[in-house]
N, CA and C atoms as a LAMMPS dump frame, in Angstrom:
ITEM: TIMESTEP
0
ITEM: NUMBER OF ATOMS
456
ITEM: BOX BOUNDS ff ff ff
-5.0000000000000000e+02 5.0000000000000000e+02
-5.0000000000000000e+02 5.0000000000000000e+02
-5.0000000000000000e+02 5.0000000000000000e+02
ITEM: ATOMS id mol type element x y z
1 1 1 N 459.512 190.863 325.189
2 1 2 C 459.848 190.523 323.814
3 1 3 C 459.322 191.581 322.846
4 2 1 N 457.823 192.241 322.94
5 2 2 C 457.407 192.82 322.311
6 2 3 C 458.426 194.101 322.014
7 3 1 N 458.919 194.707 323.037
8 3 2 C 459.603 196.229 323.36
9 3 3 C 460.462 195.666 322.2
10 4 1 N 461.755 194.511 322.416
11 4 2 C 462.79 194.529 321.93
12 4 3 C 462.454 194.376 320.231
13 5 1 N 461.56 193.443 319.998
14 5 2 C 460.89 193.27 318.343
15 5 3 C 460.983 194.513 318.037
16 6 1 N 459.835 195.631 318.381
17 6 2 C 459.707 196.557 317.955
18 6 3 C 461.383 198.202 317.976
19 7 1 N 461.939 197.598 318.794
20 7 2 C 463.561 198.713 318.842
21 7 3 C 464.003 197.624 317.281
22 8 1 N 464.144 196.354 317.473
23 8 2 C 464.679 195.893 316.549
24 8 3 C 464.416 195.696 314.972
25 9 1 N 463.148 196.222 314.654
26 9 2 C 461.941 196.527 313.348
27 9 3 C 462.493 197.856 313.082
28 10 1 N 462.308 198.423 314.115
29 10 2 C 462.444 199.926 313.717
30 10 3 C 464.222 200.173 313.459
31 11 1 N 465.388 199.773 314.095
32 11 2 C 466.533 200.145 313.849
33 11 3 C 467.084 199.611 312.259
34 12 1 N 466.413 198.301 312.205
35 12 2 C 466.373 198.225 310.221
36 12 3 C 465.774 198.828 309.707
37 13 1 N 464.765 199.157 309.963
38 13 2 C 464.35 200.389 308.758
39 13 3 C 464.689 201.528 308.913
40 14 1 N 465.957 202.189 309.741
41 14 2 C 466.206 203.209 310.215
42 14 3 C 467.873 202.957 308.745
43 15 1 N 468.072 201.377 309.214
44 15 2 C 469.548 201.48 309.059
45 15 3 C 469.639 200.86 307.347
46 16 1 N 467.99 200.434 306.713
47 16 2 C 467.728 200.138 305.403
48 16 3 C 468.209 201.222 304.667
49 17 1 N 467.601 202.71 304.934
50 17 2 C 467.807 203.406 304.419
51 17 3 C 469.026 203.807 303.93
52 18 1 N 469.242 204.585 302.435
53 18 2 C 470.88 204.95 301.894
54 18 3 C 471.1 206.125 302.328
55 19 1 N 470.288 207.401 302.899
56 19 2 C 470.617 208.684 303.036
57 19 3 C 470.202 208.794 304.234
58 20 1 N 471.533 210.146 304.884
59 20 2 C 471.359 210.338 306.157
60 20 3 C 469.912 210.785 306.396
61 21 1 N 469.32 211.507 305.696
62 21 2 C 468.113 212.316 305.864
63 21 3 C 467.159 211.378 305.725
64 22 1 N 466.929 210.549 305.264
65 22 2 C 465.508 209.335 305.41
66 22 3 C 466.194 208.723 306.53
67 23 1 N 467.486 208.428 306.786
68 23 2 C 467.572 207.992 308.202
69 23 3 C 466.912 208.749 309.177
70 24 1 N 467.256 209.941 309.265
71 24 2 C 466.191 210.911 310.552
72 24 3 C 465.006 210.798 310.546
73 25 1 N 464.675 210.751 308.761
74 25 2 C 462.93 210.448 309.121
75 25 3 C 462.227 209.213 309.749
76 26 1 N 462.902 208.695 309.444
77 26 2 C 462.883 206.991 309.996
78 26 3 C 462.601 207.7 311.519
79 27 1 N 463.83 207.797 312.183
80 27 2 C 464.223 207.576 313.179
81 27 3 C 462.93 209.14 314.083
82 28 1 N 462.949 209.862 313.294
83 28 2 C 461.968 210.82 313.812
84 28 3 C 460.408 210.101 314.06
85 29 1 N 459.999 209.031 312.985
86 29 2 C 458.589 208.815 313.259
87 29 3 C 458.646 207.343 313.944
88 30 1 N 459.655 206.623 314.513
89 30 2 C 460.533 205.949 315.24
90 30 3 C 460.157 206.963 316.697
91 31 1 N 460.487 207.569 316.968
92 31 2 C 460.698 208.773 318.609
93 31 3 C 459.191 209.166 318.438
94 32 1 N 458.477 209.54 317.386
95 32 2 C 457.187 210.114 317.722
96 32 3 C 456.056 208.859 318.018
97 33 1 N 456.46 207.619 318.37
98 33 2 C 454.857 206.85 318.44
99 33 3 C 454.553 205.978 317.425
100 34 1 N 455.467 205.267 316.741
101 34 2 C 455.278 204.35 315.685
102 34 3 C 454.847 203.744 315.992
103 35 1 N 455.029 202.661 316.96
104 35 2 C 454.394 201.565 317.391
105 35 3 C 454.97 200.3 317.089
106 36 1 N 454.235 199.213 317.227
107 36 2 C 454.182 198.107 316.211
108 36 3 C 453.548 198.068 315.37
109 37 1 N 452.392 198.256 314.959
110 37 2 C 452.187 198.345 313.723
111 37 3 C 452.75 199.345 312.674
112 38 1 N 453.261 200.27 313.128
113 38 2 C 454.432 201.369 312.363
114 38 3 C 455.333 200.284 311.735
115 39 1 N 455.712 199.797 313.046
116 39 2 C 457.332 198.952 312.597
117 39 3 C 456.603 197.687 311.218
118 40 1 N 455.694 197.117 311.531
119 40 2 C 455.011 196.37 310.638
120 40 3 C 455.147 196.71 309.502
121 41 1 N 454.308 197.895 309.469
122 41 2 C 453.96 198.677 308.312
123 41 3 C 455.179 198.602 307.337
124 42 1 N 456.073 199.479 307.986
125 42 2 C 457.456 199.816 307.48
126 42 3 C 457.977 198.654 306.939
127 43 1 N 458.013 197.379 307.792
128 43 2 C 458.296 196.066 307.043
129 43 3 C 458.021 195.694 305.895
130 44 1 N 456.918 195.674 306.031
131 44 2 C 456.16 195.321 304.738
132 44 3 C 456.622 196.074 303.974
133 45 1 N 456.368 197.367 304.162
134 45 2 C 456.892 198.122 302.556
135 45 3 C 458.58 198.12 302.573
136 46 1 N 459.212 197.277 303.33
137 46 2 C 460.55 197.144 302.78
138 46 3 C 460.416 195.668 302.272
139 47 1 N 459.68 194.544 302.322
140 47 2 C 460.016 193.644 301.81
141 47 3 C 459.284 194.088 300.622
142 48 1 N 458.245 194.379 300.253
143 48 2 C 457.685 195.005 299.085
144 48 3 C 458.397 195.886 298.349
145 49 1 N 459.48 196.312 298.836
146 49 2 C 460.284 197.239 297.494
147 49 3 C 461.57 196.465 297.668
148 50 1 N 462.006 195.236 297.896
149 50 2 C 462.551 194.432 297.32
150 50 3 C 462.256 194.395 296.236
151 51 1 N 463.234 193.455 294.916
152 51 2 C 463.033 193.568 293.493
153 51 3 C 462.02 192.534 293.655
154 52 1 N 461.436 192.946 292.339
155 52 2 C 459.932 192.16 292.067
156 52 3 C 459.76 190.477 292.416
157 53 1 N 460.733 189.66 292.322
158 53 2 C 461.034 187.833 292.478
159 53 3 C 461.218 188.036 294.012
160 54 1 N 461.954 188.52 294.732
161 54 2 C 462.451 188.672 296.268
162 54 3 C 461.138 189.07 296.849
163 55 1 N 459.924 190.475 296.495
164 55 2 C 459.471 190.995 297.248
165 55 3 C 458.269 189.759 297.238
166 56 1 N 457.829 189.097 296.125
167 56 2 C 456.43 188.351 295.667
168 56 3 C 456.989 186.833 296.384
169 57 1 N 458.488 186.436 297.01
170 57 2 C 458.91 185.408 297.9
171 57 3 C 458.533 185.797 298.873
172 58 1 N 459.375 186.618 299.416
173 58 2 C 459.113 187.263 301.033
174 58 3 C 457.713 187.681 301.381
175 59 1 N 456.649 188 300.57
176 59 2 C 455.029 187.836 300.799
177 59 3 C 454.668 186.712 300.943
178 60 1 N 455.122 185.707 299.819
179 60 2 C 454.151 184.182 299.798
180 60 3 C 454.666 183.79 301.2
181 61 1 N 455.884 183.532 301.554
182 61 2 C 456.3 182.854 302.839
183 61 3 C 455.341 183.476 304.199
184 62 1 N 455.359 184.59 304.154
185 62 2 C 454.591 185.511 305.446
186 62 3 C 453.039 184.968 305.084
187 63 1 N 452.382 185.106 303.798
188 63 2 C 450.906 184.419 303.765
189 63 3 C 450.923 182.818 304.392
190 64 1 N 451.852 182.034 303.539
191 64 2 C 451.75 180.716 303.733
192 64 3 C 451.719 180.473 305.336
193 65 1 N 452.995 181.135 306.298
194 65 2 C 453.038 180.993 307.907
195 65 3 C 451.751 181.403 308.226
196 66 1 N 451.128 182.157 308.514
197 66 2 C 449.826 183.467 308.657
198 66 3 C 449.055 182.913 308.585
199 67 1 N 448.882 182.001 307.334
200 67 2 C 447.321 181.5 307.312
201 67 3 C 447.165 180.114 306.961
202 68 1 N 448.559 179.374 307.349
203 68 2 C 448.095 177.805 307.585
204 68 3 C 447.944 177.427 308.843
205 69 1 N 446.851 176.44 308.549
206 69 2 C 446.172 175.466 309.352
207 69 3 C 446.909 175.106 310.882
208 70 1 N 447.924 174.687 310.663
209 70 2 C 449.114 174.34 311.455
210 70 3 C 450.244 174.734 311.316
211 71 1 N 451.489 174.85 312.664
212 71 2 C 452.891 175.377 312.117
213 71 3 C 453.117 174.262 311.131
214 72 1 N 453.732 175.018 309.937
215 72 2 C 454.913 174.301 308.75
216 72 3 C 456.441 173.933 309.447
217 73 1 N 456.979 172.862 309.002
218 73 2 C 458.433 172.581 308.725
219 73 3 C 458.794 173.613 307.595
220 74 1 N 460.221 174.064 308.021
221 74 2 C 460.337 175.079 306.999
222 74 3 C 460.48 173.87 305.184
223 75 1 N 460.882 172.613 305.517
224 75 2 C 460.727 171.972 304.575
225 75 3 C 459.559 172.234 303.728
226 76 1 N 458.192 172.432 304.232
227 76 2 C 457.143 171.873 304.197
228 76 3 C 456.816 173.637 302.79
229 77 1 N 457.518 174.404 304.142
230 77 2 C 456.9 176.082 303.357
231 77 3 C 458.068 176.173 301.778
232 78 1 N 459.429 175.528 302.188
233 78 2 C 460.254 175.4 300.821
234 78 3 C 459.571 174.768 299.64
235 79 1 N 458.924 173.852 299.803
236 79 2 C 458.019 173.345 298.746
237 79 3 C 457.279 174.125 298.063
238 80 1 N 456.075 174.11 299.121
239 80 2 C 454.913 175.178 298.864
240 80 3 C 455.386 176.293 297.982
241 81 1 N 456.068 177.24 298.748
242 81 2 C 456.979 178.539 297.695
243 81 3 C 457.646 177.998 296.604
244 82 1 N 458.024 176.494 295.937
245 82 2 C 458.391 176.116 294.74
246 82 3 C 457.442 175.965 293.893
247 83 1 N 455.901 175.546 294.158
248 83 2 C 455.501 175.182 293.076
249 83 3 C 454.52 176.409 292.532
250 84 1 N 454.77 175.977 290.62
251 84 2 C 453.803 177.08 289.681
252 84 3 C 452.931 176.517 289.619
253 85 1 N 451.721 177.391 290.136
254 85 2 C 450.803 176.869 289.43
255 85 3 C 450.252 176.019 288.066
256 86 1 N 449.852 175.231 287.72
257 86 2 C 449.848 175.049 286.492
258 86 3 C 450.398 174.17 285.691
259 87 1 N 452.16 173.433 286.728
260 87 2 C 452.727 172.683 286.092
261 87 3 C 452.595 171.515 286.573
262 88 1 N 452.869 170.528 285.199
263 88 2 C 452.833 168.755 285.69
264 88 3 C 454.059 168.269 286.579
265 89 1 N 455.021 169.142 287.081
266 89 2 C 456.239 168.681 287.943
267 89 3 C 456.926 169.223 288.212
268 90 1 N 457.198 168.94 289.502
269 90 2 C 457.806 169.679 290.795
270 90 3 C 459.189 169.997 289.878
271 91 1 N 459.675 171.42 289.679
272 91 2 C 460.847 171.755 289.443
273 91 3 C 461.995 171.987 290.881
274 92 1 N 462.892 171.38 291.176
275 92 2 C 463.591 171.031 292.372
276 92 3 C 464.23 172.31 292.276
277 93 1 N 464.368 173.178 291.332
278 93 2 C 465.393 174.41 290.601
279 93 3 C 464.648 175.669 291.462
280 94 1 N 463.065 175.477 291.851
281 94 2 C 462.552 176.403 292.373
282 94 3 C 462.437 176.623 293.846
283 95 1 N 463.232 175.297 294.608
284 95 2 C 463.285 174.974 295.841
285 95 3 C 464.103 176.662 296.641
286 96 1 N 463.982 177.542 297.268
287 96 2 C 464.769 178.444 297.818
288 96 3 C 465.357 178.191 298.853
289 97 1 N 466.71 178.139 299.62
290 97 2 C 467.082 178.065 300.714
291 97 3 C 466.299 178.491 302.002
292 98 1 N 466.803 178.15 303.035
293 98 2 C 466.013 178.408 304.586
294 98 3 C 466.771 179.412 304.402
295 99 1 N 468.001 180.021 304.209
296 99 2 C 468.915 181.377 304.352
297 99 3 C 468.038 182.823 303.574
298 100 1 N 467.879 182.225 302.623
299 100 2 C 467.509 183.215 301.17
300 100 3 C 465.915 183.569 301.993
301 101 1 N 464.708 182.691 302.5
302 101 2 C 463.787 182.422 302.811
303 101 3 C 463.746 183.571 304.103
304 102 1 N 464.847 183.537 305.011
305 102 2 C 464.597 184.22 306.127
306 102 3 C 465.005 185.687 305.767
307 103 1 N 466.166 185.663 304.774
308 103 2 C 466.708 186.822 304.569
309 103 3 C 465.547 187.949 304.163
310 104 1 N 464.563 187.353 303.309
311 104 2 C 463.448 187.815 302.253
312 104 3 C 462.717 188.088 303.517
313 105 1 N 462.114 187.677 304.448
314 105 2 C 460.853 188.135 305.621
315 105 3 C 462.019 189.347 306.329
316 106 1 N 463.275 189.792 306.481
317 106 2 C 463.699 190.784 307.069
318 106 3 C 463.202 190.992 308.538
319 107 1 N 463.777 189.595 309.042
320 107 2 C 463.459 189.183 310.941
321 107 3 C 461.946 188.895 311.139
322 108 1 N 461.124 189.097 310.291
323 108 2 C 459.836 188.474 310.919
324 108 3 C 459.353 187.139 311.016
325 109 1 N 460.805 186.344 310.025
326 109 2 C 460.275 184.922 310.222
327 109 3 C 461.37 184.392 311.057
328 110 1 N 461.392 183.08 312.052
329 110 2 C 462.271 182.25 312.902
330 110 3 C 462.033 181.058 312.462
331 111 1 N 463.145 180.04 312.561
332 111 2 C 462.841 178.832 312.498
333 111 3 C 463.147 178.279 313.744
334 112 1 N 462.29 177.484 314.414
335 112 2 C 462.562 176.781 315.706
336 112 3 C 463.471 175.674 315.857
337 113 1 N 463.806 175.214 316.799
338 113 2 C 464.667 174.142 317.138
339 113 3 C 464.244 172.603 316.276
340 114 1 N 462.99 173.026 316.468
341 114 2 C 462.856 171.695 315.534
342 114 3 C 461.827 171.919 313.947
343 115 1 N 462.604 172.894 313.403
344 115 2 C 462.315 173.322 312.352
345 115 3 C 460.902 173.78 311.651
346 116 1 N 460.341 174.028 312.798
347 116 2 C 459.121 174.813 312.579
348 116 3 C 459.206 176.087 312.234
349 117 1 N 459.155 176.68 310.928
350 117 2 C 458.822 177.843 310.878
351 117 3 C 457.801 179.012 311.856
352 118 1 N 457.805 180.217 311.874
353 118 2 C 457.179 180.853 313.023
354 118 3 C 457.387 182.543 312.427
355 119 1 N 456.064 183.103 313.03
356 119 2 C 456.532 184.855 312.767
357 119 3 C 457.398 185.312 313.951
358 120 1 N 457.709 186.235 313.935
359 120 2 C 458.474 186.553 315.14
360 120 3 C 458.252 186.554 316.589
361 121 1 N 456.47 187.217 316.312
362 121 2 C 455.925 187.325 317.427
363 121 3 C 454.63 186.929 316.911
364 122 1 N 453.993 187.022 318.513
365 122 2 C 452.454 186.458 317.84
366 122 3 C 451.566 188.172 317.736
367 123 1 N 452.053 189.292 317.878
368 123 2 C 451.454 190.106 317.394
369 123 3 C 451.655 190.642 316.191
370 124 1 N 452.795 190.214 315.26
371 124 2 C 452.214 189.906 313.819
372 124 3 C 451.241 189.309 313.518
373 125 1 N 450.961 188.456 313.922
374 125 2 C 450.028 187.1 313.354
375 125 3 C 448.794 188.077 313.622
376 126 1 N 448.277 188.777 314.799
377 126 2 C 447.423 189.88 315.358
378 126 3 C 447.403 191.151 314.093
379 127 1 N 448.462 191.696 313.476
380 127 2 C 448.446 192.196 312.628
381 127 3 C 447.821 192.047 311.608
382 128 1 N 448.644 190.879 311.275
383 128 2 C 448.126 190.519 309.704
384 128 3 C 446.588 190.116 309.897
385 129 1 N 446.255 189.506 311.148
386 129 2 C 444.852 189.202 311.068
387 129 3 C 444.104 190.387 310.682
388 130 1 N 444.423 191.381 311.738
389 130 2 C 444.209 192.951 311.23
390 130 3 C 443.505 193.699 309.669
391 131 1 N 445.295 193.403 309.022
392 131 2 C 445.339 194.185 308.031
393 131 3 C 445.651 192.896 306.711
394 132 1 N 444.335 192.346 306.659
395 132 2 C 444.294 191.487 305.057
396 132 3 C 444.704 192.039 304.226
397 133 1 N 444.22 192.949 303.688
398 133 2 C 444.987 193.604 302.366
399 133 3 C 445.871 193.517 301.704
400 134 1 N 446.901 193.016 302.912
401 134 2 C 448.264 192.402 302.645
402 134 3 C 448.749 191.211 301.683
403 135 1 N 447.525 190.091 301.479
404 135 2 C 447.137 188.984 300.887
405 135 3 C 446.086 189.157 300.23
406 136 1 N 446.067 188.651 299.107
407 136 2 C 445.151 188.783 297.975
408 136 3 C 444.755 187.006 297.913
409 137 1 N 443.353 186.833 298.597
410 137 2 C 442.843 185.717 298.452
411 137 3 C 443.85 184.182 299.188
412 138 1 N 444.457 184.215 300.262
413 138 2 C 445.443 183.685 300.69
414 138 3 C 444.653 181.677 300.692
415 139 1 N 443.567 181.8 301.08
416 139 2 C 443.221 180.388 301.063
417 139 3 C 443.151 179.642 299.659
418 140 1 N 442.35 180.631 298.996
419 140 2 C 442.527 180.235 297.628
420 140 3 C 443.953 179.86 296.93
421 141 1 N 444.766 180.534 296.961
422 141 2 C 446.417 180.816 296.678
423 141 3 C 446.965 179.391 296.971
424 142 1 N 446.601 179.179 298.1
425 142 2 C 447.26 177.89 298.761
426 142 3 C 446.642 176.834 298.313
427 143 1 N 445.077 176.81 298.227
428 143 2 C 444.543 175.832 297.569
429 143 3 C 444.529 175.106 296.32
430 144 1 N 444.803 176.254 295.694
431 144 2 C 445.525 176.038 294.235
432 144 3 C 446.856 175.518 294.252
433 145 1 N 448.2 175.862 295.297
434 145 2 C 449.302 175.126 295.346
435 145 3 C 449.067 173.616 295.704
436 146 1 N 448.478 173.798 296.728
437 146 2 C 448.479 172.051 297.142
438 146 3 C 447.716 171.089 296.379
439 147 1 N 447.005 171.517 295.638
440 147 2 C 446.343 170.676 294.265
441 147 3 C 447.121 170.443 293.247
442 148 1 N 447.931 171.189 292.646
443 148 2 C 448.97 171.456 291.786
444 148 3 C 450.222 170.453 292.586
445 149 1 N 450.211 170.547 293.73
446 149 2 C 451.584 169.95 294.289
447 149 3 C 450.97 168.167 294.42
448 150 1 N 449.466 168.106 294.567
449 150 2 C 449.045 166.519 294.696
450 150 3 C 449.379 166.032 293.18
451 151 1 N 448.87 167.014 292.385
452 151 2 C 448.496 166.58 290.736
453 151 3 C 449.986 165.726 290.459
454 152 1 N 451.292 166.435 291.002
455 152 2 C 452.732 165.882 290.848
456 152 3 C 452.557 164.433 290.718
């Protein structure tokens, strides 16, 4: 599974690109030893240069999987990613699709048969354990949603 994740990380960010010539580069540091964490890497900074609402979705969803307690129902993570901090009630307007949701992680998220959300592999999850940086205070973040989501 790992081999194919990583051909399949790397041929989107080969095939993200608009110009033939960042395609080669892609595809050059792709042939020299990227790795998985290359392909990671590269992920990330393609969901991160998504426009600013898409890239700050496609992060919260990857924190929320990453560093809860237990697998989520993707129901469970649609919520979570709806609520603002701050407000007296659940706006239903902020709910995002499971489509829009997967589209935004760019293959690193799956939903299972019985609707458990999931990273692709479990050496993301190894990653991100890795490389925090990625999340800015992730327990806190959440702690503040689910207080905000009881306060409802």
């Amino acid at each position: 599974m790992g081999r194919f994740l990583l051909i399949s990380l790397s041929i989107a960010a080969i095939l993200d690109e608009a110009k033939i010539r960042k395609r080669r580069e892609r595809l050059d540091l792709m042939t020299s030893g990227l790795g998985l964490d290359g392909a990671y890497d590269a992920t990330l900074d393609r969901i991160k240069g998504q426009s600013k609402g898409k890239s700050a979705l496609g992060m919260a969803a990857l924190m929320w999987i990453s560093h809860s307690e237990r697998p989520m129902h993707i129901g469970e993570l649609r919520h979570a990613l709806a609520v603002e901090i701050g407000s007296r009630d659940m706006d239903f307007d902020n709910i995002s699709s499971e489509k829009t949701l997967l589209t935004l992680c760019l293959g690193l998220v799956t939903v299972d048969e019985s609707s458990i959300v999931r990273l692709v592999h479990f050496t993301l999850q190894e990653y991100i354990e890795r490389h925090s940086e990625h999340f800015k205070n992730p327990q806190s973040t959440m702690a503040e949603v689910c207080l905000t989501y009881l306060n409802f």
